[in-house]
C-alpha positions as CSV (number, residue, x, y, z in Angstrom):
1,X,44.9,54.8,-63.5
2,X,41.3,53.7,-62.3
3,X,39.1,56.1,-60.8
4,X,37.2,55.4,-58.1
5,X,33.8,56.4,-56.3
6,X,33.0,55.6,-52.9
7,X,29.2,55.9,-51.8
8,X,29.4,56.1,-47.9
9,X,27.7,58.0,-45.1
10,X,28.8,61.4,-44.4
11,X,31.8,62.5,-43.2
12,X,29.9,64.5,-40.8
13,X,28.1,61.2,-39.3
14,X,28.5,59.4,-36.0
15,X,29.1,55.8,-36.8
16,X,31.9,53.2,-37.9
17,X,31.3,53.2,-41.5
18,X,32.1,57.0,-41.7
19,X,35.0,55.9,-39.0
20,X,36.8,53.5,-41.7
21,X,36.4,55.7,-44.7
22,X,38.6,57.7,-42.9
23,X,41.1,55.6,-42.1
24,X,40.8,54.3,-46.1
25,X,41.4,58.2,-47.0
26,X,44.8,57.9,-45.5
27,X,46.0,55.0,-47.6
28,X,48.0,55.4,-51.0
29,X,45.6,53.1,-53.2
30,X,43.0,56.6,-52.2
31,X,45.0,58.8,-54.0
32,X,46.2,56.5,-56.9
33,X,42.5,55.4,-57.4
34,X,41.7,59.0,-57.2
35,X,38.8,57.9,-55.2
36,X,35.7,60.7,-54.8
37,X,33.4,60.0,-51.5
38,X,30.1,60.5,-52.3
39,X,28.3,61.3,-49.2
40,X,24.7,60.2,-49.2
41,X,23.0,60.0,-45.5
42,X,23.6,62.2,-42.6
43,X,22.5,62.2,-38.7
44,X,19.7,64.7,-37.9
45,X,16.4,66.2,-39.2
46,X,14.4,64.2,-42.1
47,X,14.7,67.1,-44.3
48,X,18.8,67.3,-43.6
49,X,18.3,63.5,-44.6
50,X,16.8,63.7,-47.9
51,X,18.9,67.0,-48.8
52,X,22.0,64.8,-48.7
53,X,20.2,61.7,-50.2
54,X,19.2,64.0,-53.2
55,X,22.4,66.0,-53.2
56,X,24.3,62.6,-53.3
57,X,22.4,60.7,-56.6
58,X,23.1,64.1,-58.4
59,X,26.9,64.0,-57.3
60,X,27.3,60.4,-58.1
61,X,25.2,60.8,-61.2
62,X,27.0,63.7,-63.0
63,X,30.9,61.8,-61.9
64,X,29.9,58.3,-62.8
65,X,30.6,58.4,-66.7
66,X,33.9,59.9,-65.4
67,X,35.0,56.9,-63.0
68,X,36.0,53.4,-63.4
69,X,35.2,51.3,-59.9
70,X,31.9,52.0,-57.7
71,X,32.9,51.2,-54.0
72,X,29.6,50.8,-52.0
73,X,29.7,50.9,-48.1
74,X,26.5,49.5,-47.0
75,X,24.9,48.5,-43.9
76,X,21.1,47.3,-42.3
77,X,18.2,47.2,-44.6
78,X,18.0,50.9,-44.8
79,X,21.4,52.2,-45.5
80,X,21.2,48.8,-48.1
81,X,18.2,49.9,-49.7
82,X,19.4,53.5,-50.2
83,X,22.5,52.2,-51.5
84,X,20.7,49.8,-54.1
85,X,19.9,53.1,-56.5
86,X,23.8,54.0,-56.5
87,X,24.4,50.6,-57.5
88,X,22.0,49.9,-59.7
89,X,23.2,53.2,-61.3
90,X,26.5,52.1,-61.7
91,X,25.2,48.5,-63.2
92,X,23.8,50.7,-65.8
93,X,27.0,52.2,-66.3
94,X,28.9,49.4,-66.8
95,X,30.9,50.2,-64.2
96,X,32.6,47.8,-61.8
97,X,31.6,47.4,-58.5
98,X,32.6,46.5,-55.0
99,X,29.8,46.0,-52.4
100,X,31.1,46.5,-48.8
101,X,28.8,45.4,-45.7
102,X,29.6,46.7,-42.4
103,X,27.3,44.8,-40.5
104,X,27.2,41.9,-38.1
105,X,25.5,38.6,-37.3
106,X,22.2,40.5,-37.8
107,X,23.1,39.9,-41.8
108,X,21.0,36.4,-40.7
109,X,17.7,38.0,-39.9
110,X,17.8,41.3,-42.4
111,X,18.8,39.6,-45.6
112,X,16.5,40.1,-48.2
113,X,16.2,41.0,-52.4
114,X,18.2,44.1,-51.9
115,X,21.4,42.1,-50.6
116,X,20.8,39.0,-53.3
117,X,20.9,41.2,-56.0
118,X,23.8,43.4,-54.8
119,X,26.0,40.1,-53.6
120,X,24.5,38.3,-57.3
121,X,25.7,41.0,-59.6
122,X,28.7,42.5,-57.7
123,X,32.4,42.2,-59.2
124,X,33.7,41.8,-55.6
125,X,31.9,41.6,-52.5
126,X,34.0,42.7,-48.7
127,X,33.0,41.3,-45.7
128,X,34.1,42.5,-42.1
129,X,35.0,38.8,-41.2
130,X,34.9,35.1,-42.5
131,X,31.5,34.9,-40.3
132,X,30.1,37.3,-41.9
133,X,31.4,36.0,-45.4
134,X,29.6,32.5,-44.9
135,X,26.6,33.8,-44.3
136,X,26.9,35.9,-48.0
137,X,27.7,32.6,-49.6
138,X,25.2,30.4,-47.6
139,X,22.8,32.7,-50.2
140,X,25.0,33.4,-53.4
141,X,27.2,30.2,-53.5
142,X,30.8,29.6,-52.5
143,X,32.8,31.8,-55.3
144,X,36.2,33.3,-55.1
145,X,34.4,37.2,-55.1
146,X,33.7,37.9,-51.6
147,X,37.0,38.5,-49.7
148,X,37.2,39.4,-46.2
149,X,38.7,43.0,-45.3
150,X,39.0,43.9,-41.5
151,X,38.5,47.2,-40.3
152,X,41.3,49.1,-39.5
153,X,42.7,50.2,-36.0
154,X,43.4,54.1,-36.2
155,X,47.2,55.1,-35.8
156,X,48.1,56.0,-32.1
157,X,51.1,57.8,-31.5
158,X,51.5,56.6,-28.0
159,X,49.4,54.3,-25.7
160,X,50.0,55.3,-22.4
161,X,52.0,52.9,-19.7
162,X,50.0,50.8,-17.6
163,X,50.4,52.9,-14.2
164,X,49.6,56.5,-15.9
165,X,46.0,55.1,-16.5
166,X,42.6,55.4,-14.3
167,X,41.4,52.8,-12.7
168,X,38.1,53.4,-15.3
169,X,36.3,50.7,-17.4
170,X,35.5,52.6,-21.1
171,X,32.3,51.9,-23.0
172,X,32.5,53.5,-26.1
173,X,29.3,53.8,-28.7
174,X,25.9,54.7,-28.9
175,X,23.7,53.8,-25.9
176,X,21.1,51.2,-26.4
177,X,19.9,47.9,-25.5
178,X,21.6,46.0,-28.4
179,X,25.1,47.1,-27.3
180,X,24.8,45.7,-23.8
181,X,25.4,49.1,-21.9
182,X,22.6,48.1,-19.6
183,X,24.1,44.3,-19.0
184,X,28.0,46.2,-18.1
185,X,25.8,48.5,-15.3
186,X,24.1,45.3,-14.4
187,X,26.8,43.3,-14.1
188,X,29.7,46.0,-12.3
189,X,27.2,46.3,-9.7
190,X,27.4,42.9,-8.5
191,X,31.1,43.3,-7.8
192,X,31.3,47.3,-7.5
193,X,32.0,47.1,-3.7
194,X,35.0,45.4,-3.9
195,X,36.3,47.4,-6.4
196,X,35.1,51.5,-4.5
197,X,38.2,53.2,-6.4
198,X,36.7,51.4,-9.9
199,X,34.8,53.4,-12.1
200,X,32.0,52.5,-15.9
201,X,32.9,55.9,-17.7
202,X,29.8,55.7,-20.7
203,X,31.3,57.7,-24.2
204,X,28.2,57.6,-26.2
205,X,25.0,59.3,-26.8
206,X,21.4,57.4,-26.5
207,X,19.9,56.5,-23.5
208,X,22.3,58.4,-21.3
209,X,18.9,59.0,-18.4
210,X,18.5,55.5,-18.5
211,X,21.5,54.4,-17.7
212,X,21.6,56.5,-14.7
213,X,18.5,55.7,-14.0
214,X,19.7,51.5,-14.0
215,X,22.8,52.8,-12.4
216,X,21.1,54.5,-9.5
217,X,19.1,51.1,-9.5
218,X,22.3,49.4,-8.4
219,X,24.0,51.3,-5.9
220,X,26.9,52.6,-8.4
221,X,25.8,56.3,-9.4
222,X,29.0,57.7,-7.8
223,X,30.5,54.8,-9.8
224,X,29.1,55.6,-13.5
225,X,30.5,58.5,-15.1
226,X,28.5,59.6,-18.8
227,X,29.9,61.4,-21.1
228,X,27.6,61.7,-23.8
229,X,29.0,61.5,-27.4
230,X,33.0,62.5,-27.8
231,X,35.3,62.8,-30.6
232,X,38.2,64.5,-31.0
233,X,40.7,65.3,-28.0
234,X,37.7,64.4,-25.7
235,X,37.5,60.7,-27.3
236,X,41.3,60.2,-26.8
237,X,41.4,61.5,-23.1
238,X,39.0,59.2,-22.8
239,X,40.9,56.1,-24.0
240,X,43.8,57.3,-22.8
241,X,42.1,57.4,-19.4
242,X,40.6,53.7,-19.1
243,X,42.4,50.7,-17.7
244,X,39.8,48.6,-19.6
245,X,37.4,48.7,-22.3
246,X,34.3,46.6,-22.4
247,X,31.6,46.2,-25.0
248,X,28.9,43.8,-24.3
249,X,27.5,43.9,-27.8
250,X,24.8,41.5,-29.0
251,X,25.6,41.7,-32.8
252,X,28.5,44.0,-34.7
253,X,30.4,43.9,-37.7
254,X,33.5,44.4,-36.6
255,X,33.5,47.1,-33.6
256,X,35.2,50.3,-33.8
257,X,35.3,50.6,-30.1
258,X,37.6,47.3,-30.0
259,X,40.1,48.4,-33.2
260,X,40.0,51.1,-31.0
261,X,41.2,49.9,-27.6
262,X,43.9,47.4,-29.6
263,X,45.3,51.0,-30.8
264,X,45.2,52.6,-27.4
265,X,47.3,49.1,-26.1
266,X,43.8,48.3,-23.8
267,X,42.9,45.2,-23.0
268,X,39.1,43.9,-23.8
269,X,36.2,42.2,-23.0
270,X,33.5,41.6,-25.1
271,X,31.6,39.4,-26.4
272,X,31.9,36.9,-29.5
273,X,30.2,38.7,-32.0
274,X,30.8,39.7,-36.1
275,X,34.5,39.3,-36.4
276,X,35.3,38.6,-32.8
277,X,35.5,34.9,-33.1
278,X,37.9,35.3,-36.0
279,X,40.7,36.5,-33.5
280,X,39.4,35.8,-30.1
281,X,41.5,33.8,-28.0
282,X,39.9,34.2,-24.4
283,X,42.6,34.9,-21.9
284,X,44.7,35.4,-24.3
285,X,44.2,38.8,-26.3
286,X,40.8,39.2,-24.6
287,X,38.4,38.2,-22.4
288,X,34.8,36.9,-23.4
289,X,31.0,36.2,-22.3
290,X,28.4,35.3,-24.4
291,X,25.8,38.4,-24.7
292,X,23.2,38.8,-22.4
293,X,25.3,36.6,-19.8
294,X,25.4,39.1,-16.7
295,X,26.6,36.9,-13.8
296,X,29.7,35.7,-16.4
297,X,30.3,39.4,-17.6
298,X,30.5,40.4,-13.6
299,X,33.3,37.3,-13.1
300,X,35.1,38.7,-16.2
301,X,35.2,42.1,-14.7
302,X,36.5,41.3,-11.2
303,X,38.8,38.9,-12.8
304,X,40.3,42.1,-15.3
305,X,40.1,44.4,-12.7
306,X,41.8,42.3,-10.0
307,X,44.7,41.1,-11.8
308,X,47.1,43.9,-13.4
309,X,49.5,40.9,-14.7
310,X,46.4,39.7,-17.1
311,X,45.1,43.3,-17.6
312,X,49.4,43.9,-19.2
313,X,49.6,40.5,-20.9
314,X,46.0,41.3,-22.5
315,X,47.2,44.8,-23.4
316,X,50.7,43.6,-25.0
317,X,48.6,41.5,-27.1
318,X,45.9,44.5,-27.9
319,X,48.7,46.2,-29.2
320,X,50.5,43.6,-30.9
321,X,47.0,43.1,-33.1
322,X,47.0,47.1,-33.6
323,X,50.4,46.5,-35.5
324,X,50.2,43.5,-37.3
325,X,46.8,42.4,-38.3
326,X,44.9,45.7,-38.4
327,X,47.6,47.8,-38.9
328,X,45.5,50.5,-41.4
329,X,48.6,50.5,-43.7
330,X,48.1,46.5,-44.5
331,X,44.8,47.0,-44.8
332,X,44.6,49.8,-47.1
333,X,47.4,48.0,-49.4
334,X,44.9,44.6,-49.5
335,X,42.1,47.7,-50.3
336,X,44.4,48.8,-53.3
337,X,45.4,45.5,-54.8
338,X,40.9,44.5,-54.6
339,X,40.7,47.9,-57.0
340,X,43.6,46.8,-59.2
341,X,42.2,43.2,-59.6
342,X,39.3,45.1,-61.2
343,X,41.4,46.8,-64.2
């Protein structure tokens, strides 16, 4: 059978790539590919940085006669531009290769050489959704390489009924201006005294002083709780917890912290972004605002938070998506049958 090596981030790295390689790990095609992660970038010091960098080309370089399939998980221009030596490596090779991008609509403003020759010269190119694939083929031509893949939503044993939860609305991710945290204080306090009991509980490192700082701003410290980062049993309190999750990004691939609620059985609002608009049905499975758009995020809220028959409908559907189209076993099969069109 195929071998196959898988050039990602580290295991040991906060972020969704390193997120979906580990919901990939738990799928048959990983162990019938006998796929190898070769971890090649990790959070922290510059020197920590380059060690793994370094550590990683040697890795990939000694297996790489040994394997069949390359499997690249790329990114922005940086995490693409590291990535380019692996894959020119395995061009070399003649191995074949699959080149995975897990960004958003910011693939409009970053593309560059690096993504043309990698898209060009590809056997199969994934793409987080079929916005993101146009824009790949708007540069390369229309061709029947680039599929699209959804991220998976992690396996749940149990959401938690409806009245066991908090009355707290979950942002989950990194705090910083492009994922909106500032707009979701902004936009609560307009409505946070008609909703005293409601609560913005922040899971995510970044700018955790400024957004007290904004909070305090608007009259809702006692309303904004901040976690800093979580994983683990603190992560799943934490969804376990919320009532609601919101994420007013301004670009994303396809968000982790969504896959994640729809596993949880939480409804959503967000904003229509990446793959968002390939499922989004507002009112439906979700409610949306365009980014940026505060006064319509703060309707959004009081309409969620005020009405527990659309917060349930909105959850039934969160779940029934968990199950069906992102169920992580589907996904991994499509994974499996991309590597075996490749023999």
């Amino acid at each position: 059978m195929p071998k196959v090596l898988v050039v990602a981030s580290s295991r040991k790295t906060r972020g969704g790539i390193t997120t979906v390689i580990k919901q990939h790990e738990k799928g048959e095609q990983w162990k019938k590919f006998h796929c190898l992660w070769i971890q090649t970038h990790r959070d922290g010091p510059s020197w920590r940085k380059v060690f793994y960098f370094v550590t990683a080309i040697i890795e990939f370089t000694f297996c790489l006669p040994f394997y069949d399939i390359v499997h690249i998980h790329h990114s922005l221009q940086g995490s693409t531009h590291r990535k380019y030596l692996f894959f020119k490596l395995a061009k070399a090779f003649h191995k074949k290769t699959v080149v995975h991008i897990h960004c958003g609509n910011q693939l409009l403003e970053v593309w560059n050489d690096d993504y043309q020759n990698m898209y060009t010269r590809c056997d199969r190119g994934i793409a987080l959704s079929n916005n993101i694939k146009e824009i790949i083929e708007s540069h390369i031509g229309k061709n029947d390489k680039i599929s699209v893949v959804f991220n998976p939503c992690p396996s749940i044993v149990k959401p938690v009924a409806e009245a066991m939860r908090k009355r707290e609305i979950l942002f989950s991710g990194t705090l910083y201006e492009g994922k909106g945290y500032r707009d979701l204080i902004r936009a609560f306090g307009k409505i946070a005294q008609n909703h005293r009991d409601w609560k913005i509980v922040f899971a995510g490192n970044g700018e955790v002083h400024l957004g007290a700082e904004i909070a305090k701003e608007c009259g809702i410290s006692d309303q904004c709780r901040f976690l800093g980062w979580v994983s683990g049993d603190a992560k799943d309190q934490a969804y376990r917890s919320a009532s609601i999750l919101c994420l007013p990004s301004y670009a994303e691939g396809f968000p982790m912290a969504v896959l994640d609620a729809w596993a949880y059985g939480l409804p959503v609002i967000t904003t229509p972004v990446g793959g968002i608009p390939d499922i989004a049905e507002d009112g439906r499975n979700m409610l949306l605002f365009n980014p940026g758009d505060i006064d319509v995020l703060a309707k959004q809220l009081d309409r969620m938070i005020s009405d527990s028959s659309l917060r349930e409908s909105i959850a039934k559907e969160s779940v029934r998506l968990a199950n069906t189209t992102f169920n992580v076993e589907a996904i991994n099969r499509k994974l499996g049958d991309i590597y075996a069109s490749l023999c």
